[in-house]
C-alpha positions in Angstrom: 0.0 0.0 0.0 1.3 3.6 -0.9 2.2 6.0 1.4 -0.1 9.2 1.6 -0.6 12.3 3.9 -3.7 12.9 4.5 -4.7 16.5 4.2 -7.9 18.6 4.5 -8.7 18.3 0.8 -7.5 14.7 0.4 -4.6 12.7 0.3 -1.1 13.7 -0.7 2.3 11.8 -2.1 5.3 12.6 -0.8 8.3 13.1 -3.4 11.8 12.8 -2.2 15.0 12.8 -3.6 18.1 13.1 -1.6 21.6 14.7 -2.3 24.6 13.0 0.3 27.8 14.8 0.7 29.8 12.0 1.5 33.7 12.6 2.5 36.0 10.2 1.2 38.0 8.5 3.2 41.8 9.5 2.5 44.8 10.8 4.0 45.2 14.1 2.0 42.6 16.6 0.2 41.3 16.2 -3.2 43.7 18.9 -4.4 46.4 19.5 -1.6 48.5 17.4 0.6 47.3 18.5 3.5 45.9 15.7 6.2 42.2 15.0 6.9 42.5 13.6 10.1 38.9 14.3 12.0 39.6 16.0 15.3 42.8 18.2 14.8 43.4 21.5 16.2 41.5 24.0 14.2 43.6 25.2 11.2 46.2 22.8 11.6 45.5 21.1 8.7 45.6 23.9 6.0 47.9 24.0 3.0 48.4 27.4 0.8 46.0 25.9 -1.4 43.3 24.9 1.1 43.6 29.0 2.0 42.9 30.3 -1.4 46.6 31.4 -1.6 46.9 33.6 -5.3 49.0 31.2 -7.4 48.3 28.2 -6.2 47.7 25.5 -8.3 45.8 22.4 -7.7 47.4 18.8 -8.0 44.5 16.2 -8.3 44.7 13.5 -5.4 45.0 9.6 -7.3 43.8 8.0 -4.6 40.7 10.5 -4.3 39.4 9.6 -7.6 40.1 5.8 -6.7 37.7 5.7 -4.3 35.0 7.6 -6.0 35.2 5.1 -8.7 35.3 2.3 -6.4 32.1 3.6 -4.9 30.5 4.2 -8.7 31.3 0.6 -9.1 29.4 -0.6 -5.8 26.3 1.5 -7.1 26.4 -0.5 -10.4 26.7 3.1 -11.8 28.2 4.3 -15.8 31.9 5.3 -14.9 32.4 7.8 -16.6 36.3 7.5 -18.5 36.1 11.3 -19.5 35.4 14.1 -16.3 36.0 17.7 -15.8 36.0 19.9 -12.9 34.1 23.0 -13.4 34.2 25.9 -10.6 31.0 26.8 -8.7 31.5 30.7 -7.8 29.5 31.9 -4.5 31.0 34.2 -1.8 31.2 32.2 2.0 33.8 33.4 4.4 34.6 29.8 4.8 35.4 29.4 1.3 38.8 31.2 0.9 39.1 30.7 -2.6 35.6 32.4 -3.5 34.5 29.0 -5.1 34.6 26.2 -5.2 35.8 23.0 -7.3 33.5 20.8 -8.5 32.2 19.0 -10.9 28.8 20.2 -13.0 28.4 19.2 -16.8 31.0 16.3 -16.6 30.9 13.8 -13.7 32.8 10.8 -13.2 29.9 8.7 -12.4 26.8 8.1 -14.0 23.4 6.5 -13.5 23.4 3.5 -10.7 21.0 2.2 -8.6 20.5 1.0 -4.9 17.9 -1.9 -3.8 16.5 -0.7 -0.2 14.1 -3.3 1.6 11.1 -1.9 4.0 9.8 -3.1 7.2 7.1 -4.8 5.3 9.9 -7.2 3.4 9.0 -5.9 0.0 12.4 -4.2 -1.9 12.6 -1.4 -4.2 15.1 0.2 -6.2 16.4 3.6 -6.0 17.5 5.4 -9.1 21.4 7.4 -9.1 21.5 10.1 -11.3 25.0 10.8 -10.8 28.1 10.8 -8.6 30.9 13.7 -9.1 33.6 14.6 -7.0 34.5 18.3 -5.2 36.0 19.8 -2.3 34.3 20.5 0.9 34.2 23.9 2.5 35.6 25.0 5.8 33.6 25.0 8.6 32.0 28.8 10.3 31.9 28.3 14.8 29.0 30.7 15.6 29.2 30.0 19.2 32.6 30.4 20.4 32.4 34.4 20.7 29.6 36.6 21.4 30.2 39.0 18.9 32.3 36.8 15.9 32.1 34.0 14.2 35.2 31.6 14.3 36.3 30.1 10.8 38.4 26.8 11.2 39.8 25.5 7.5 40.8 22.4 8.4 37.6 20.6 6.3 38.8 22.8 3.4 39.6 21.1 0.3 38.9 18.1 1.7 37.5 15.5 -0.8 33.7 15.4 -1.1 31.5 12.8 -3.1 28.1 14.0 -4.2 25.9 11.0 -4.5 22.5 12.8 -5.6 19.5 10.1 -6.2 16.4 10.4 -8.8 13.5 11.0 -6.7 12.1 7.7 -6.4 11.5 7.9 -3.0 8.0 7.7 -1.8 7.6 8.2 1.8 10.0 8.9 5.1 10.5 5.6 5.6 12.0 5.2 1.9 14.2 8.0 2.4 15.6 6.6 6.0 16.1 3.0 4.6 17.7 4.7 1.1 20.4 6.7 3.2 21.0 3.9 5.8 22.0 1.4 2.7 24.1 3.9 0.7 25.7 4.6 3.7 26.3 1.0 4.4 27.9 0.1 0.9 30.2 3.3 1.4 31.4 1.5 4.6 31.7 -1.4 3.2 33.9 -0.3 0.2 36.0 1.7 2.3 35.3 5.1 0.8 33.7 7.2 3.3 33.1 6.0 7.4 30.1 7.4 7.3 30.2 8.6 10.8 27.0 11.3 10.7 27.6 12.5 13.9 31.4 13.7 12.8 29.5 15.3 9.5 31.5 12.9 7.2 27.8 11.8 5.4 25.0 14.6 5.4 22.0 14.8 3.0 20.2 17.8 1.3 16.6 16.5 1.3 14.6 17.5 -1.7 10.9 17.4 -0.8 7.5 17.7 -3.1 4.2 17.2 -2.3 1.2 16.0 -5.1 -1.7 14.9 -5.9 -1.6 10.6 -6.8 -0.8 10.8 -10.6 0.2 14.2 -10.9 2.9 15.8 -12.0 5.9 16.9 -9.8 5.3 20.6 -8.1 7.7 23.1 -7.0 10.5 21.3 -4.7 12.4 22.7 -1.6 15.8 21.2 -0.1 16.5 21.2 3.6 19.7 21.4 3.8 22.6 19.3 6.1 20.8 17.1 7.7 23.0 14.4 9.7 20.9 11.7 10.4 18.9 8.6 9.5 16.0 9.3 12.0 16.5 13.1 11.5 16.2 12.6 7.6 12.9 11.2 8.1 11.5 13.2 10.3 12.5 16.3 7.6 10.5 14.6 5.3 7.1 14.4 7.3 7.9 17.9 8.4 8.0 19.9 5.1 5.8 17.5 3.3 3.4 18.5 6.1 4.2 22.3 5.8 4.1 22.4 1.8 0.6 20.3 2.2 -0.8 23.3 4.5 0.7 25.8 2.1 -1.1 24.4 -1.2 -4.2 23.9 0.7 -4.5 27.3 1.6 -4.2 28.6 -1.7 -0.8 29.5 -1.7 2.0 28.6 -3.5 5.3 26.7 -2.5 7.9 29.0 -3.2 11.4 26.9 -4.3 13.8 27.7 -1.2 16.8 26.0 0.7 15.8 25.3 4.4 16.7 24.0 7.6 15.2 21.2 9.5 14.7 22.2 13.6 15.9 18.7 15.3 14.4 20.7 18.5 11.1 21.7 17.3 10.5 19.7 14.1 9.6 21.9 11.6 11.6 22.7 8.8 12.8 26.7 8.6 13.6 29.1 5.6 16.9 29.8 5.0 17.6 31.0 1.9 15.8 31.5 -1.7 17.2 28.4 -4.3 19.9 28.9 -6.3 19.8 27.7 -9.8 22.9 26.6 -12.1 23.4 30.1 -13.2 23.9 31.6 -10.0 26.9 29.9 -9.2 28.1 30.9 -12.6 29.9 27.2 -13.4 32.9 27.6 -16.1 35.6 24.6 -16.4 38.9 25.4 -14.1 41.4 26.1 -15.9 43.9 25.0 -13.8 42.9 21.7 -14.1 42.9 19.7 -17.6 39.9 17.0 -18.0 40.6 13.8 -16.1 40.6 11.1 -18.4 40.6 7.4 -17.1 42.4 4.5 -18.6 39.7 1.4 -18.6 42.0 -1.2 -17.5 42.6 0.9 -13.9 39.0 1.5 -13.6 38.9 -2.9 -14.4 41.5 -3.4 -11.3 39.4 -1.4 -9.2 36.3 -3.4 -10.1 38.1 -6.8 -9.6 39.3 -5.5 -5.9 35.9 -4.4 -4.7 35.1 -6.1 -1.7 32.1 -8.7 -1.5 29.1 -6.0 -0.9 25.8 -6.3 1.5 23.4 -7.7 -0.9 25.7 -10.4 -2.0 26.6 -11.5 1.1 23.9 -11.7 2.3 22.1 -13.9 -0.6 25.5 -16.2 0.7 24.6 -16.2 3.9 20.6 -17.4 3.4 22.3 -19.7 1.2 24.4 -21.2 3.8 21.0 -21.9 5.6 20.7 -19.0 7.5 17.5 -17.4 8.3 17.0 -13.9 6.4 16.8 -11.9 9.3 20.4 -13.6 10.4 21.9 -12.7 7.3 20.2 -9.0 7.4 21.4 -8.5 11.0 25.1 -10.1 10.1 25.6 -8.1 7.4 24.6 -4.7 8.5 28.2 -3.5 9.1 31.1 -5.5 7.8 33.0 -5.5 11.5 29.8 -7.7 12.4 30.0 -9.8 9.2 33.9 -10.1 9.5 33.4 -11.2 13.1 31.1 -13.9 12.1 33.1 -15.4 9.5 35.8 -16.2 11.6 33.5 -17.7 13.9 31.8 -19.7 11.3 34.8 -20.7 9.5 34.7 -25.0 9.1 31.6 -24.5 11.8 27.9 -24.4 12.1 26.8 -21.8 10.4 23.7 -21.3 12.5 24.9 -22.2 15.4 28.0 -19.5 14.8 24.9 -17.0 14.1 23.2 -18.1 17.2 25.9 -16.9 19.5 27.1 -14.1 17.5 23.7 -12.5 17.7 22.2 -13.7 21.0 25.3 -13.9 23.3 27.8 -11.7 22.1 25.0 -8.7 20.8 23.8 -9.2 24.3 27.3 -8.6 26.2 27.8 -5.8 23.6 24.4 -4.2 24.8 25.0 -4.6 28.3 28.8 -3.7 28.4 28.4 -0.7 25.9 31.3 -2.3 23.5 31.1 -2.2 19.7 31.9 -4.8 17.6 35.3 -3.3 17.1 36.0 -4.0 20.1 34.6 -7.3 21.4 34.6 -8.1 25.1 35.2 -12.0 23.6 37.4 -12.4 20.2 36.0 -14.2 17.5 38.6 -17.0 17.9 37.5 -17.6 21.5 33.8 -18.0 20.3 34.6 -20.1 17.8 37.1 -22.8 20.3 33.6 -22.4 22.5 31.9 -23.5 19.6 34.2 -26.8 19.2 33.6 -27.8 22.9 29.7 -27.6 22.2 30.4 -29.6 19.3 32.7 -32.5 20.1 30.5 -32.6 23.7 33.3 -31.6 25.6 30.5 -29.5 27.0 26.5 -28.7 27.2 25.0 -25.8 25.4 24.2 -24.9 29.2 27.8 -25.0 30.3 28.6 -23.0 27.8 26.6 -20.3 28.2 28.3 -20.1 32.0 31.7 -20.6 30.3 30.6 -17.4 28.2 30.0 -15.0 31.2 33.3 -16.0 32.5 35.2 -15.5 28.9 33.6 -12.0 29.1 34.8 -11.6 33.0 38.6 -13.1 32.6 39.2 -13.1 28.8 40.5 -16.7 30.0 40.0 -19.0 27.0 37.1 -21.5 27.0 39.2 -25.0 26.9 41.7 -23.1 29.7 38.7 -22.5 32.0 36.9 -25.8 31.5 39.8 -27.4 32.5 40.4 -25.6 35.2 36.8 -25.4 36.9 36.2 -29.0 35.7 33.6 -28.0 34.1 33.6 -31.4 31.1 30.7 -33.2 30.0 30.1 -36.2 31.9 29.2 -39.3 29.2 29.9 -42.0 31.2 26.7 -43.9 31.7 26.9 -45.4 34.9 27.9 -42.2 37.0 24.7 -41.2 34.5 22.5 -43.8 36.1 23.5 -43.6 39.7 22.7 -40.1 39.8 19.3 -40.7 38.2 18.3 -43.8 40.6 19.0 -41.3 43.7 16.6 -38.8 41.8 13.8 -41.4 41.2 14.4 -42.7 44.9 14.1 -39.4 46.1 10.9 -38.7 44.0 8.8 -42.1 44.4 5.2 -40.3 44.3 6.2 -38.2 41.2 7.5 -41.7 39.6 4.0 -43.3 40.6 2.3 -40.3 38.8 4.6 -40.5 35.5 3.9 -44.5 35.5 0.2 -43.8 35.9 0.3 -41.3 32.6 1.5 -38.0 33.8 4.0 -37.5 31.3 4.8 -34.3 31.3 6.6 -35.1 34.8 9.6 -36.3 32.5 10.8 -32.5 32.2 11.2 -32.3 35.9 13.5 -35.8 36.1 15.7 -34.5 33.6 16.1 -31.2 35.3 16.9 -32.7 38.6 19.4 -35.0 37.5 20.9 -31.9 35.8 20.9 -30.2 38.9 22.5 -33.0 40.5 25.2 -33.4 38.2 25.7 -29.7 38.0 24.8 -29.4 34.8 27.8 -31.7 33.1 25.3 -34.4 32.4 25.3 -35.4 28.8 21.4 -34.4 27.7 20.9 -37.4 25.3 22.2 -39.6 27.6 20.2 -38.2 30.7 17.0 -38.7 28.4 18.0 -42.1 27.2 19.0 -43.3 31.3 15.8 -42.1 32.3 13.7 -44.0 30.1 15.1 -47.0 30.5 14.8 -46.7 34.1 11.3 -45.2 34.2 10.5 -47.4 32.0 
C-alpha cells in the first residue's frame, strides 16, 4: 500500500529525492597534501591551497578519484572515462578561494541504482543520477564568541562525493532505509566512514508534495541534515508544511531550508539557487581527467564482496533472512562472524554471534570493534559444544566467565572441571537417587502424567551440575522409568 498524507482536501504523495555529501575516506585533500584527520586543532590542517593562496595550483589527489570510482562501481553506476572539474562561484567566508571546485556538466559517475528493503519485506530500487567529486568547505563556529564568528579550515579542500539520487522515494520511511544502505555500501567499500555524527555523510533533502498521478510541483531542499532518524522526520515535516501551504491557496515557493531537530519543523533559510547563479565555467587549472579502462577494471576486480551479495551467501548457507540482514549490516559484524563460522555451524556460529555476544555488547556498551570475547574464542567455545566436551548450558556459563577473565574456553573448562560427563553409569546412579528421592512423582509419571519427564531431567541436571550429557540423561531415564 502507498504511502499518503492525509490532508484537508485529500490525500497527498510525498516526493523525495536526496543529495549525500559523503567525504572520502583518504589521508590528503582532493587537491592538496594536507591531512584529513577528524579531530585536529582547528587550522592545523591547511595547505596554501586549502587557503585560497593567489597562485596556487591544484594537484589532483590519485587516490581520491580511486575511491569515488570504487564507490560508482558498488552502485552499479556508468563510470564515466572522461570528467572535468568546473568551478561553482558563490562568496562564504569559509570558502577562501571564492569558489569552489566541483564538478557540474562532466561527472565521473553516472546513473546506478540502490535496492533498499522496507519493514514490510517488500524491496525497491532507488534510481542514481550521478556521482561527481569536489572539495568541501571550511567550517563557520557561531558559538565560540559573542560577537564573531570563528572560521576553522581544516575541512577545506577536503575530498567530497556527491551521491545525488532520482527522486524515487515515496515516503519517510523510503528516504531513511535509502540513506542507511548507501551509507552501508560506502562503509563497506572503504570510501567514506560514514560517521554522521562527525558530518563525514550529510543529505540535502529535496521534498515535493502532489496529488496521486500528478505531476511533480515546486520542490524545496532542507539542507545538512546528519541523520537517519532526523532525515525522516524532515521529510514528514515539510511534506506536512508544503501540504498546509497548497491547501490554503498559496504557492510553494522553491527555497533551501533547515530542518529544527528541536522543534520539528523545517525553517527558511535562503531563496534556491539555480545553475546560473553559481556561474559554473571549467577550471582552468585543471585539464579533464581522463581514465584509462584497465585501472578502472582493477578497481572493479578488488571491490570487496558487498551487503546484498553476502547476504544472498549467507541465506544460502541456511541462515534465516533476518540472520543474514542482521550479520551483514556492518562489515566488522559480518567479518566477526566469519571467523567464527569458518569450518563451523553456520547457525549455530549465528546463534551466539547474535544472542550472546549482541547481548554482552548491549550490556557492556562495547562495539563490535571492540569485542569483550574475540571471534577465535567463540569459535574454540563453539568446538567444545560440538565435540560434547561441553553442554550448550555450560557454555553459556563458560561465556559469562570469557567476558569476565578473557581466559580462553578450553583453559577455564579445564580448570573449573567444568567437562561433560558421558559415562553412563555415573549417569544412572545419579538418576536412581533422583527417582528414589521422588517415588510419588515416579507413581504419577507411570500412571500417565507424562509431562513429569521435564522435571526428572532437570533434577538429575541439577544434581550433576549441569555436566550431564542431555541425550544420555534422556535415554538413562527412560530406561529406568521405564
Amino acid at each position: 500500500m502507498s504511502y499518503t498524507i492525509q490532508g484537508a482536501t485529500g490525500p497527498w504523495e510525498v516526493v523525495v529525492g536526496l543529495e549525500v555529501h559523503a567525504q572520502v575516506i583518504s589521508r590528503s585533500k582532493l587537491f592538496s597534501g594536507a591531512a584529513t584527520a577528524f579531530g585536529a586543532e582547528p587550522n592545523s590542517q591547511v595547505s596554501f591551497i586549502d587557503a585560497g593562496f593567489p597562485g596556487m595550483l591544484p594537484v589532483i589527489n590519485r587516490e581520491c578519484v580511486a575511491q569515488a570510482v570504487r564507490t560508482g562501481l558498488g552502485l552499479k553506476a556508468q563510470i564515466n572515462l572522461w570528467s572535468r572539474f568546473d568551478r561553482k562561484n558563490y562568496f562564504y567566508a569559509d570558502l577562501p578561494q571564492g569558489y569552489q571546485i566541483s564538478q557540474y556538466a562532466h561527472p565521473i559517475v553516472g546513473r546506478g541504482s540502490v535496492e533498499i528493503e522496507l519493514s514490510d519485506g517488500s524491496r525497491k530500487t532507488i534510481g542514481i543520477a550521478r556521482l561527481h567529486l569536489e572539495q568541501d568547505a571550511g567550517k563557520s563556529l557561531h558559538d565560540q564568541h559573542p560577537t564573531k564568528s570563528f572560521i576553522d579550515l581544516n575541512r577545506s579542500g577536503v575530498a567530497l562525493m556527491e551521491i545525488v539520487s532520482e527522486p524515487d522515494m515515496r515516503s519517510p520511511e523510503e528516504a531513511g532505509a535509502y540513506l542507511a544502505k548507501l551509507r552501508q555500501i560506502l562503509r563497506y567499500l572503504g570510501t567514506c566512514d560514514g560517521n554522521m555524527d562527525e558530518g563525514s555523510m550529510r543529505a540535502d533533502v529535496n521534498v515535493s508534495v502532489r496529488r496521486p498521478g500528478e505531476g511533480f510541483r515546486t520542490r524545496c531542499e532542507v539542507k545538512n541534515v546528519n541523520s537517519v532518524k532526523f532525515v525522516m522526520q524532515a521529510v514528514e515535516a515539510e511534506a506536512r508544511r508544503q501540504i498546509e501551504v497548497w491547501e490554503s491557496g498559496g504557492e510553494v515557493e522553491q527555497e533551501t531550508r533547515l530542518f529544527d531537530v528541536a522543534r520539528g519543523i523545517t525553517r527558511s533559510m535562503r531563496s534556491k539557487e539555480d545553475a546560473h547563479d553559481y556561474r559554473y565555467f571549467p577550471d582552468p587549472d585543471l585539464p579533464p581527467l581522463v581514465l584509462d579502462p584497465a585501472w578502472v577494471e582493477e578497481l572493479k576486480a578488488s571491490l570487496p564482496e558487498l551487503p546484498d551479495e553476502r547476504r544472498a551467501r549467507y541465506i544460502a548457507m541456511g541462515l534465516s533472512a533476518y540472520d543474514a540482514h542482521v550479520l551483514t549490516l556492518e562489515r566488522e559484524t559480518a567479518a566477526y562472524f566469519e571467523e567464527v563460522a569458518q569450518g563451523r555451524d553456520p547457525k549455530l556460529a549465528a546463534n551466539w554471534v547474535t544472542g550472546e555476544l549482541f547481548a554482552a555488547l548491549n550490556r557492556m556498551k562495547r562495539d563490535i570493534t571492540d569485542p569483550p570475547v574475540s571471534a577465535r574464542h567463540l569459535g574454540e567455545l563453539l568446538d567444545l559444544i560440538a565435540d560434547e566436551t561441553i553442554s550448550g548450558k555450560i557454555a553459556k556459563d563458560v561465556f559469562e566467565i570469557m567476558l569476565e577473565t578473557g581466559e580462553a574456553p578450553r583453559a577455564i573448562v579445564e580448570s573449573r572441571g567444568l567437562k561433560q560427563v558421558k559415562d553412563s553409569s555415573a549417569i544412572e546412579a545419579a538418576a536412581a537417587q533422583v527417582l528414589a528421592a521422588h517415588a510419588d512423582k515416579v507413581a504419577e509419571y507411570r500412571a500417565g502424567k507424562e509431562k513429569l519427564f521435564g522435571f526428572f531431567v532437570g533434577q538429575v541436571m541439577k544434581a550433576m551440575q549441569g555436566k550431564g550429557n542431555p541425550a544420555l540423561v534422556n535415554e538413562v531415564l527412560r530406561k529406568l522409568l521405564g
